[in-house]
Backbone bond lengths (Angstrom), bond angles and torsions (degrees), N, CA, C in turn:
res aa  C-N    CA-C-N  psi(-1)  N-CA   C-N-CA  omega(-1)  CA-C   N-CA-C  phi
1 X - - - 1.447 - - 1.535 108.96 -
2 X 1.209 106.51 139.72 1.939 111.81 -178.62 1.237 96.73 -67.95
3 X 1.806 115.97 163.58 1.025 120.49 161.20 1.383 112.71 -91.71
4 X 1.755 118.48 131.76 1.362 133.59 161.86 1.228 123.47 -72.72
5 X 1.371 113.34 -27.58 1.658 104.71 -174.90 1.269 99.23 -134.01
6 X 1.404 129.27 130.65 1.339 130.49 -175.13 1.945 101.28 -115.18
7 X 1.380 109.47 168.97 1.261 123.32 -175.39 1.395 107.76 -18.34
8 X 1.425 111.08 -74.37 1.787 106.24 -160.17 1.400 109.43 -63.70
9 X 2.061 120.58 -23.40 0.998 100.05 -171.84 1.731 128.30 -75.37
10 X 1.893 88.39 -10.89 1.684 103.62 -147.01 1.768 80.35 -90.71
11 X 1.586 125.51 -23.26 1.689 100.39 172.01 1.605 122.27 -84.32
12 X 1.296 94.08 3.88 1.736 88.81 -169.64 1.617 85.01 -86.14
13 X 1.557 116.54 -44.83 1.994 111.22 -176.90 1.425 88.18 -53.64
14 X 1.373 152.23 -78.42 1.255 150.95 -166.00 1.789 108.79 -11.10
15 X 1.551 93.19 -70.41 1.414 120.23 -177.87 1.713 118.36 -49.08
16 X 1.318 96.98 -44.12 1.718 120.42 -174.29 1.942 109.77 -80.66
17 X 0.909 114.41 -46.31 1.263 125.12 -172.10 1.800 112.30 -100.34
18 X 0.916 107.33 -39.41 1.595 129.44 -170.61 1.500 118.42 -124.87
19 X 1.897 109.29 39.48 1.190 90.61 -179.41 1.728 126.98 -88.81
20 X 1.589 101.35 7.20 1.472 99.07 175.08 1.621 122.69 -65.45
21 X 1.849 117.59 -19.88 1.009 105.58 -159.17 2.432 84.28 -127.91
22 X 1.278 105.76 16.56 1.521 88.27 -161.30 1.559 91.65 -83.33
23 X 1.165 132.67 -33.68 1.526 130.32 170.04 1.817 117.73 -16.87
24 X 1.932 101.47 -47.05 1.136 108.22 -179.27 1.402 123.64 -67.38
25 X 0.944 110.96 -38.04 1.801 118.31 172.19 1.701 119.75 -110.07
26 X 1.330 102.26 168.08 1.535 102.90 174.84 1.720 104.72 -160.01
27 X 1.234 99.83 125.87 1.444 121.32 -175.13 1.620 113.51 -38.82
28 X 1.403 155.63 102.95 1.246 146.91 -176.79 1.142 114.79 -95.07
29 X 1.868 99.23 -32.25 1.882 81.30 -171.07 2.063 82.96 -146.80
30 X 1.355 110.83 156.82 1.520 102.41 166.16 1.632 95.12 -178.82
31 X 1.321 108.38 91.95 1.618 148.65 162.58 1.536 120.15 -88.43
32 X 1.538 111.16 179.24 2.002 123.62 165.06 2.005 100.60 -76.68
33 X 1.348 116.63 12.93 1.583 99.30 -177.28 1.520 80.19 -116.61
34 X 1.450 134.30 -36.77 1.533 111.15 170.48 1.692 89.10 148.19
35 X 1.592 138.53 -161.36 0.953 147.72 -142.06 1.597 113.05 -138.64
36 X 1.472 121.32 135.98 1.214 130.35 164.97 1.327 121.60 -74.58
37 X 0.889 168.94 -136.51 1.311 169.00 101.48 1.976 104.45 -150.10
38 X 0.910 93.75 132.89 1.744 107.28 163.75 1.314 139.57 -110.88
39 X 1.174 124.06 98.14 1.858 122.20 -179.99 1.697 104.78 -65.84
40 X 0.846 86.17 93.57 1.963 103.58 166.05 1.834 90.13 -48.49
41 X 1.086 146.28 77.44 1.365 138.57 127.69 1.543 140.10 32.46
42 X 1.290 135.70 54.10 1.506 107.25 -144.11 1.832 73.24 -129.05
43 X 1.569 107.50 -170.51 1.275 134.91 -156.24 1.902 100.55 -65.65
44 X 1.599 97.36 -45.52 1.224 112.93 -162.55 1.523 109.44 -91.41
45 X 1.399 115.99 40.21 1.709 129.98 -160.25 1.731 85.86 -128.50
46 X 1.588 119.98 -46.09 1.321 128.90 -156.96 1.542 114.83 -73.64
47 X 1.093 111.37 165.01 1.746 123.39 163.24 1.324 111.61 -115.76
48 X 1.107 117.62 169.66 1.499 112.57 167.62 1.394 110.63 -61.26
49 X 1.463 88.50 149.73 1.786 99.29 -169.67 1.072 115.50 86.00
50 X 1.392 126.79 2.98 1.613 129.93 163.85 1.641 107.70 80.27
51 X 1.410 134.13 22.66 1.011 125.02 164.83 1.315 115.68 -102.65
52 X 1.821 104.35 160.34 1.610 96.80 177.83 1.279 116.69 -73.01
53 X 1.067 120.14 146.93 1.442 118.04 177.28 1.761 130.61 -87.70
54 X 1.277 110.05 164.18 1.584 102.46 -164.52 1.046 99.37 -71.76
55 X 1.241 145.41 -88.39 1.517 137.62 -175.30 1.568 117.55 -3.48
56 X 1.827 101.23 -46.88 1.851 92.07 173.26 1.537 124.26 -73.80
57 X 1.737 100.63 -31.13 1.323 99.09 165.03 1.420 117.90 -69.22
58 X 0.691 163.01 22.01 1.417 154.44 -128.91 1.625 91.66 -173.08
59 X 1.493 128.32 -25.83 1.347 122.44 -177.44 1.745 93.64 -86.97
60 X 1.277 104.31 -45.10 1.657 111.52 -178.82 1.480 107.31 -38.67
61 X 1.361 97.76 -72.94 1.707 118.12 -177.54 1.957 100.19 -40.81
62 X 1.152 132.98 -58.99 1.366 125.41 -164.19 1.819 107.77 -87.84
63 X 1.504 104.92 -17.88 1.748 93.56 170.70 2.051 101.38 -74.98
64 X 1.224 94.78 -44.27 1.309 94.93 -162.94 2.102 115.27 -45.59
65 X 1.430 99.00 -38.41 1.529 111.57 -177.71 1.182 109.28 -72.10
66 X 1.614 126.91 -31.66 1.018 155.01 -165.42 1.850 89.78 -63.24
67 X 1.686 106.20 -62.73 1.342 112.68 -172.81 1.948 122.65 -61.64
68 X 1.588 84.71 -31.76 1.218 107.83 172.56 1.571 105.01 -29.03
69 X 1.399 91.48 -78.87 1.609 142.73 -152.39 2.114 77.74 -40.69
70 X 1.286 94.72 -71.69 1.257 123.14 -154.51 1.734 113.81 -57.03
71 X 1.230 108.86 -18.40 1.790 117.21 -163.66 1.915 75.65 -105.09
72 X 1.352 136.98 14.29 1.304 118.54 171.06 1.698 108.54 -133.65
73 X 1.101 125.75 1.57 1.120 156.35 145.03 1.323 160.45 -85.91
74 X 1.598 89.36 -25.59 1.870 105.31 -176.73 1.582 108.55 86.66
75 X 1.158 113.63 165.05 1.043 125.79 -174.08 1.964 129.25 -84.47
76 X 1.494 91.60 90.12 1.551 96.23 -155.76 1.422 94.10 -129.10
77 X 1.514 112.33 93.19 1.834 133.51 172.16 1.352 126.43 -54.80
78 X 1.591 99.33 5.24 1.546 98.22 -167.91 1.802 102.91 -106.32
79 X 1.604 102.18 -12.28 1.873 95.39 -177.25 1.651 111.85 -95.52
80 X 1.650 99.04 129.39 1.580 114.25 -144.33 2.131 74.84 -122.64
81 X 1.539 76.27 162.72 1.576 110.99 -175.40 1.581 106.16 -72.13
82 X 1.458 124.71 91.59 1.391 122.80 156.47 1.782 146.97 -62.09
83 X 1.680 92.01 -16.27 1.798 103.12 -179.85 1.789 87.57 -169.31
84 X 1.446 106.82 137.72 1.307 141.40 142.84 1.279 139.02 -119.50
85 X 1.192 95.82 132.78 1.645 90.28 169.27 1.640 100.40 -147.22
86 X 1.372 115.36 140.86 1.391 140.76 -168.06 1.308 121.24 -133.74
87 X 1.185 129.06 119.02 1.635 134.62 168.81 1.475 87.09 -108.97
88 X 1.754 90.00 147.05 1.437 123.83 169.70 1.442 103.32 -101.34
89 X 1.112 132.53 93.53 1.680 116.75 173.39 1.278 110.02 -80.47
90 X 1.335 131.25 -56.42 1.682 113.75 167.12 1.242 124.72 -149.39
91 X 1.623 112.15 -161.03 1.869 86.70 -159.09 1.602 114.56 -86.90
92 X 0.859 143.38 173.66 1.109 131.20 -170.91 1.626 114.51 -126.34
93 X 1.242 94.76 152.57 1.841 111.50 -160.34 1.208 97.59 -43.67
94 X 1.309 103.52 143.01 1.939 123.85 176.50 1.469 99.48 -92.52
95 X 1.591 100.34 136.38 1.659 103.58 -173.48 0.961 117.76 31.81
96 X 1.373 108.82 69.73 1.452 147.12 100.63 1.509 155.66 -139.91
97 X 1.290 145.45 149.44 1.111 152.19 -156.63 1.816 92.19 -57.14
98 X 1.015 99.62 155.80 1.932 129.32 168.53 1.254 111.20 -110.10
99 X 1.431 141.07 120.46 1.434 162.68 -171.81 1.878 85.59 -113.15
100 X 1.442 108.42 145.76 1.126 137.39 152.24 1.624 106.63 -133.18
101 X 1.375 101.46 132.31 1.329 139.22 158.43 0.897 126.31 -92.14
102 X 1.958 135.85 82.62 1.227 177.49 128.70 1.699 94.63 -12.23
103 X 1.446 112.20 115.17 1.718 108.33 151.85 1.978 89.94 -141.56
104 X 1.402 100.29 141.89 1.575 116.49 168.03 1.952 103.59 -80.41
105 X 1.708 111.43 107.17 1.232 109.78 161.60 1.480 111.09 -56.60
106 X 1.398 122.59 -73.38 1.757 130.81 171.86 1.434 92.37 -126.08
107 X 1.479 80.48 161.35 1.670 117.79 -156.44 1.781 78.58 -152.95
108 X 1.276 121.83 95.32 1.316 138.91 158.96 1.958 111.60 -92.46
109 X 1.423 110.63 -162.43 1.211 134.62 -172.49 1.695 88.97 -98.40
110 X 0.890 140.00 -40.73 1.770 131.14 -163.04 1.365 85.45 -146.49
111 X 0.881 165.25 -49.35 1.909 139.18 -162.37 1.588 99.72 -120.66
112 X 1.051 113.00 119.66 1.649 123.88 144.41 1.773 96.86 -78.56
113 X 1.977 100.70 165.17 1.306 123.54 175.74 1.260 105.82 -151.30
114 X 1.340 126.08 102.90 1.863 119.22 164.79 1.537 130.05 -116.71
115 X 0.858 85.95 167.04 1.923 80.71 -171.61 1.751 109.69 -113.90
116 X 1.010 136.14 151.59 1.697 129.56 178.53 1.596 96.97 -153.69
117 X 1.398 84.29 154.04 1.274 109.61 -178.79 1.562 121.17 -119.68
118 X 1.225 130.27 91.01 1.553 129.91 -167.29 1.460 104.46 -77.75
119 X 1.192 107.98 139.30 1.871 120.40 177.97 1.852 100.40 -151.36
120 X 1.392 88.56 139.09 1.706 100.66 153.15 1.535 101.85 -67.40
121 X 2.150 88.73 153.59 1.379 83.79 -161.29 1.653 82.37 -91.29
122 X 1.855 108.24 152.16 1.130 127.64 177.62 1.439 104.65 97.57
123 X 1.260 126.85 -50.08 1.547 105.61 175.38 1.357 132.29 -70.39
124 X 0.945 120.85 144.09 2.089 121.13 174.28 1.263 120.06 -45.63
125 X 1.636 124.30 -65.50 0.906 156.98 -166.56 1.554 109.81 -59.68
126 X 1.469 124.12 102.94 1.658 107.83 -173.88 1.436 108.42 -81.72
127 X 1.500 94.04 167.08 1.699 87.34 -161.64 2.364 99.58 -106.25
128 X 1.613 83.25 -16.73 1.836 90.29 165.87 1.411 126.11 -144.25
129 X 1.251 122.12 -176.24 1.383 108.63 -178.72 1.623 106.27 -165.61
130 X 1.465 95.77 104.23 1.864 100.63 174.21 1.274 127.46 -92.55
131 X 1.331 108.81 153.98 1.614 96.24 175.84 1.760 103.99 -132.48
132 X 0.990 128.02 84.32 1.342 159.10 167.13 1.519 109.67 -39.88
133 X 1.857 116.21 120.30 1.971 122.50 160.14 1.516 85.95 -113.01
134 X 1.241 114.55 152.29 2.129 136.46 171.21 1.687 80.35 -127.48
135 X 1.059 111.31 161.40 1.237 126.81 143.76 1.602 114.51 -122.48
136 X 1.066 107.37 148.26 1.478 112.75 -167.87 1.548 114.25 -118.80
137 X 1.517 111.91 112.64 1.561 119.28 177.37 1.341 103.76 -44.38
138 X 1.616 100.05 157.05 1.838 119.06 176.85 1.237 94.28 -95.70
139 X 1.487 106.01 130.86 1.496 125.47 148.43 1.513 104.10 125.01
């Protein structure tokens, strides 16, 4: 399936629909191989001990598929996250931002499936890895 919504369009829906949380991220990359997404980093991302915490990764990981979903579809606010599952493999770089790497396995009529890969930005090594179902309203 082509992509319908590319980078600038998929942060302005961010901005428009989602502006309580679009501050936190910002779109880097959104192509036919799938979507970047970036957690802008801030105080209220951390746990004690200065790491990011799962819940933020885990918001990264489901906006990002979310965008996926959405730059191949158009902009439709109503298809919500049906199954996750997330490993933390390790901790991830202090001061700095988290990139997820968004690809759509299927993109059906009622279930999307994507997979992402969370990394500090600059290191190789990802620090999580989701594997994301949306289901997607009719019409």
């Amino acid at each position: 399936m082509a992509l319908v919504m590319d980078r600038e369009a998929l942060a302005a829906f961010l901005e428009r629909d989602f502006g309580q949380v679009a501050g936190d991220f910002a779109v880097d990359r959104a192509d036919e191989a799938g979507v970047t997404l970036r957690l802008r980093v801030a105080e209220r991302h951390l746990r004690p001990g200065g790491t990011v915490s799962g819940p933020a990764m885990f918001g990264l990981a489901d906006v990002a598929v979310y965008l996926a979903i959405l730059s191949r579809i158009g902009p439709v606010a109503l298809a919500v996250t049906v199954n996750c599952s997330i490993d933390f493999m390790r901790k991830p770089a202090a001061g700095r931002d988290v990139l997820a790497e968004a690809r759509l396995l299927k993109l059906g009529r009622v279930l999307a499936v994507g997979d992402v890969l969370l990394f500090s930005e600059g290191v190789a090594e990802p620090v999580a890895r989701a594997g994301m179902t949306y289901s997607i309203p009719k019409g």
